[in-house]
C-alpha positions, 0 to 999 in steps of 0.5 A: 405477563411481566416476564415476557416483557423482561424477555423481549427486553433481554432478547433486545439488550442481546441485538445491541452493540456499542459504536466503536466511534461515538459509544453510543449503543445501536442495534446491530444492523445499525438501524436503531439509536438506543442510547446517545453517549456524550462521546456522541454529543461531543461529535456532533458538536464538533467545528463544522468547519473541521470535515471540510478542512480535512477533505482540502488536507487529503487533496493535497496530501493525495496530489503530493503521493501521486507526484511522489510515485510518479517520480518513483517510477521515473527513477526506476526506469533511469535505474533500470537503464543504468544497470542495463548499460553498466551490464552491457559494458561488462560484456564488452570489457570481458570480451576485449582481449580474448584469443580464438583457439582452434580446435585442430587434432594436431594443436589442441588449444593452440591459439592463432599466435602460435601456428 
């Protein structure tokens, strides 16, 4: 009789796992507490204020992302029109200047100056 006891034991030592948090040793699905670590003890004896005040940081650290990406985005819409403008304005500089040429058999590549 006593080696189907070790066995159930053994079988039950194999479904354990060790949190990765507090330490203690839990049943795989998490449904059992079979050993409480001191890591565990020192949790939950923690400032209860600590959660609370750490909620109010992540509020406030969200709210400052938001308004950082929401600048982000405004800049990229000014840079986006800059380098659209910057692009146009080459176009027009390229095409100051230029002289039409015909394409007569006679003066080929001959421009309006010339004839």
């Amino acid at each position: 009789m006593p080696r189907k006891k070790i066995a159930a034991a053994a079988g039950q030592a194999k479904t354990l796992i060790v949190c990765p948090v507090c330490q203690s040793r839990v049943a795989t699905d998490g449904s059992a507490l079979f050993e409480k670590s001191p890591r565990m003890d020192y949790l939950e004896n923690l400032d209860s204020q600590l959660l609370p005040k750490l909620e109010e940081k992540f509020k406030e650290l969200s709210a400052l992302l938001e308004n950082t990406q929401r600048r982000l985005a405004e800049q990229d819409e000014t840079v986006d029109r800059l380098v659209l403008e910057l692009k146009n304005e080459r176009e027009e500089k390229k095409n100051v200047g230029k002289k039409k040429t015909r394409g007569n058999a006679g003066s080929a590549g001959a421009s309006e100056d010339e004839w």
